[in-house]
C-alpha positions as CSV (number, residue, x, y, z in Angstrom):
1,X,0.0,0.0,0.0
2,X,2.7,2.5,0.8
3,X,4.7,1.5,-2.4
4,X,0.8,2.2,-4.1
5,X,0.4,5.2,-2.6
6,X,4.2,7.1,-3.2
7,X,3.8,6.6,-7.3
8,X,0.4,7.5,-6.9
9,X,1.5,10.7,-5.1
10,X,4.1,11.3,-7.2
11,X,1.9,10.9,-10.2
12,X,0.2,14.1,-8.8
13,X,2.5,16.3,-7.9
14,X,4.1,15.9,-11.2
15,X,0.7,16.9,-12.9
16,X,0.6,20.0,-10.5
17,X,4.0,20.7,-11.1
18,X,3.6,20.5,-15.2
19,X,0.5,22.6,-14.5
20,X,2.3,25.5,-12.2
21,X,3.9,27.5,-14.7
22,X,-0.2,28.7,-16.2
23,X,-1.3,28.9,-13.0
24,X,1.0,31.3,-12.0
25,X,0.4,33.0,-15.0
26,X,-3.1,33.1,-14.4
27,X,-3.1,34.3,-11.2
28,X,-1.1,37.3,-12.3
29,X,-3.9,37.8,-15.2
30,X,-6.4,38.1,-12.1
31,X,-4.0,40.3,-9.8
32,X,-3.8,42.9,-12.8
33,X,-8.1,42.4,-13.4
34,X,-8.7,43.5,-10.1
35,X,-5.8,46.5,-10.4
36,X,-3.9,45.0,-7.3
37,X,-0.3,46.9,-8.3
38,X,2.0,45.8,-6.5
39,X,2.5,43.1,-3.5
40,X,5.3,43.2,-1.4
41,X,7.9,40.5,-1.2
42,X,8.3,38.3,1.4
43,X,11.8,38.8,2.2
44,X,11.3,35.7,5.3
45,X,10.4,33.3,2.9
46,X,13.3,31.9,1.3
47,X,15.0,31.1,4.7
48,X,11.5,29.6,5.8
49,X,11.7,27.5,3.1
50,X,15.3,26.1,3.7
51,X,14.7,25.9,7.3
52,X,11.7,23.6,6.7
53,X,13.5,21.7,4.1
54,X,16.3,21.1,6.5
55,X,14.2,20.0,9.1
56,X,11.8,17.3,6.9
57,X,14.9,16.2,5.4
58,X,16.9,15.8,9.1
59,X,13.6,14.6,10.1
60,X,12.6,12.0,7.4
61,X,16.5,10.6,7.7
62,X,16.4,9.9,11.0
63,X,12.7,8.6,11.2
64,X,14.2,6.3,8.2
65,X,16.9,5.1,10.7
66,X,14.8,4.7,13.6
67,X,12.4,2.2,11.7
68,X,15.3,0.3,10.5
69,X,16.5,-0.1,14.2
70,X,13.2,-1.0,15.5
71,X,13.2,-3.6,13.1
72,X,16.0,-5.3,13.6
73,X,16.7,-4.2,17.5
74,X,20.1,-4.0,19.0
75,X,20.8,-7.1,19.4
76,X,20.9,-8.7,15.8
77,X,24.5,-9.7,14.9
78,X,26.1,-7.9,11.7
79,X,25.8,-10.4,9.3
80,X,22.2,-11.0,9.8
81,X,21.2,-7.3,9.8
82,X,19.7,-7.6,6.5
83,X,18.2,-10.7,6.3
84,X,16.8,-10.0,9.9
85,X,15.5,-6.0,8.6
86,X,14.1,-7.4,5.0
87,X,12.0,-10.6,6.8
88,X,10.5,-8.3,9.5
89,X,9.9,-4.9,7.6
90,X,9.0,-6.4,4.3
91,X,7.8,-10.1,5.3
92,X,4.7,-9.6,3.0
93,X,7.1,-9.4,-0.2
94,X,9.4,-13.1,1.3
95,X,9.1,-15.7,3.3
96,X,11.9,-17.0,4.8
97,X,13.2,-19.9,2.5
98,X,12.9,-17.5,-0.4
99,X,15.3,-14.8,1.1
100,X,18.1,-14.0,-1.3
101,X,20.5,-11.0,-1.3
102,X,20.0,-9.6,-4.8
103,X,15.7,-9.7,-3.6
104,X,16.9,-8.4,-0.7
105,X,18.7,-5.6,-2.3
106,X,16.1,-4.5,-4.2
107,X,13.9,-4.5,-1.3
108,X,16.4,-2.2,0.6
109,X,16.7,0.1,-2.6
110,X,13.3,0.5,-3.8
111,X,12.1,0.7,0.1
112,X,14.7,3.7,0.6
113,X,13.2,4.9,-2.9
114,X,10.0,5.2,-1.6
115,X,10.7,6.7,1.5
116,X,12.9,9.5,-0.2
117,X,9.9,10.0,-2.4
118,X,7.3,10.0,0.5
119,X,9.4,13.1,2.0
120,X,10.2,14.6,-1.0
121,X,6.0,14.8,-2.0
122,X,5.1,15.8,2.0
123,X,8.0,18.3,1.7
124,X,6.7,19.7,-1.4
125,X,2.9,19.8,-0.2
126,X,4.4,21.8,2.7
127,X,6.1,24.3,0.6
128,X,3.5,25.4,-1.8
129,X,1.4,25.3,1.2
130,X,3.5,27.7,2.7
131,X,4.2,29.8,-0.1
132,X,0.6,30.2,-0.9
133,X,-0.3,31.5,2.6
134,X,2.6,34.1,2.0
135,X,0.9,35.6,-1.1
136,X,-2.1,35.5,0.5
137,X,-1.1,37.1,3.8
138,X,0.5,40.1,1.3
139,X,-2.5,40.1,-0.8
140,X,-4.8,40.5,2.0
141,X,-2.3,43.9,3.1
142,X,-2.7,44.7,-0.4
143,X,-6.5,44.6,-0.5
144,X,-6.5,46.4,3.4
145,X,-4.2,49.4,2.1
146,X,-6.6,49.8,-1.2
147,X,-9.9,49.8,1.5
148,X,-8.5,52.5,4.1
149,X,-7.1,54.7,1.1
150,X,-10.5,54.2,-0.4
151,X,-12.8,54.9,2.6
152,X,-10.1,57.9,3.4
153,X,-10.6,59.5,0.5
154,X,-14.7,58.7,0.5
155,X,-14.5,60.6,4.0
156,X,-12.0,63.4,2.9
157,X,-14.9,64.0,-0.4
C-alpha cells in the first residue's frame, strides 16, 4: 500500500507541477483584473523555506533510521542485519526460505526509494502550502491598504 500510494502521489505532484507555470500566470492575469499593483515580497520566505526543508529532510532521515532499528533491535549480529530488517519490515514481499540478497537488495533500494519520495512529495505539499499563505497574507495587506485609502478619500470627499 505504501509503495501504491508514493507513485500514486508522485503521479500528482508531477501533474501540479507541469500545471504551475499557467497557474501562476493566471493568477497574475487576475492580480492585474482587479488593479492589485503591487504586492510586497516576502523577504522571510526563502529562509522559511530552507529551514523547513532542513528540518523534513533531518527529520525524514532519521525517522528512516529509527524504523530500520526497530526492526531489527540491537541485538541482531552484523551479518544478519539484513536478512533479519528485510523478513521483519517487508515479510509480506518473502518468506523465509525465499530470502536471497540480490531480492533483498532490491527490497532495501526500492524501500529507501519510496521513502525519499514520500518526504520529498510531504516536503513539497508543505512548501507550496507555505508559499501560498505568503501571497495570500500580502494580498490581504494589499487589498487592506486599497480599502483604508478608499474609505479615506470617500471621508476626505
Amino acid at each position: 500500500m505504501f509503495y501504491a500510494a508514493a507513485i500514486t502521489s508522485h503521479i500528482v505532484i508531477w501533474r501540479l507541477s507541469c500545471s504551475w507555470q499557467r497557474l501562476s500566470i493566471y493568477w497574475l492575469s487576475v492580480e492585474s483584473a482587479l488593479n492589485i499593483k503591487q504586492v510586497p515580497r516576502d523577504e522571510t520566505l526563502k529562509r522559511k523555506l530552507r529551514t523547513v526543508t532542513i528540518f523534513i529532510c533531518f527529520g525524514g532521515a532519521v525517522e528512516h533510521l529509527m524504523n530500520i532499528l526497530s526492526s531489527i533491535g540491537l541485538h541482531c549480529a552484523p551479518p544478519d542485519v539484513m536478512r533479519t530488517y528485510i523478513l521483519k519490515s517487508h515479510g509480506f514481499l518473502l518468506l523465509e526460505h525465499e530470502y536471497n540478497e540480490m531480492i533483498a537488495l532490491a527490497v532495501v533500494f526500492a524501500s529507501i526509494f519510496a521513502t525519499v519520495l514520500w518526504n520529498f512529495l510531504d516536503l513539497l505539499i508543505i512548501l507550496y502550502c507555505k508559499g501560498l499563505t505568503s501571497r495570500y497574507l500580502r494580498l490581504n495587506i494589499c487589498v487592506e491598504t486599497i480599502c483604508l485609502e478608499t474609505q479615506h478619500n470617500n471621508i476626505s470627499k
